[in-house]
C-alpha positions, 0 to 999 in steps of 0.5 A, spaced: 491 504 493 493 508 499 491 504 505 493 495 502 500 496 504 502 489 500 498 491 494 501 499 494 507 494 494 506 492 488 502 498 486 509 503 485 504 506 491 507 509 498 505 503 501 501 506 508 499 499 514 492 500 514 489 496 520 
């Protein structure tokens, strides 16, 4: 989940704004 920055949040993903 790359590309859902509230998600990648709580992911422990880099959180990358997507439109």
């Amino acid at each position: 989940n790359a590309h859902n920055f509230p998600l990648d949040l709580a992911a422990g993903e880099a959180p990358a704004i997507n439109g």
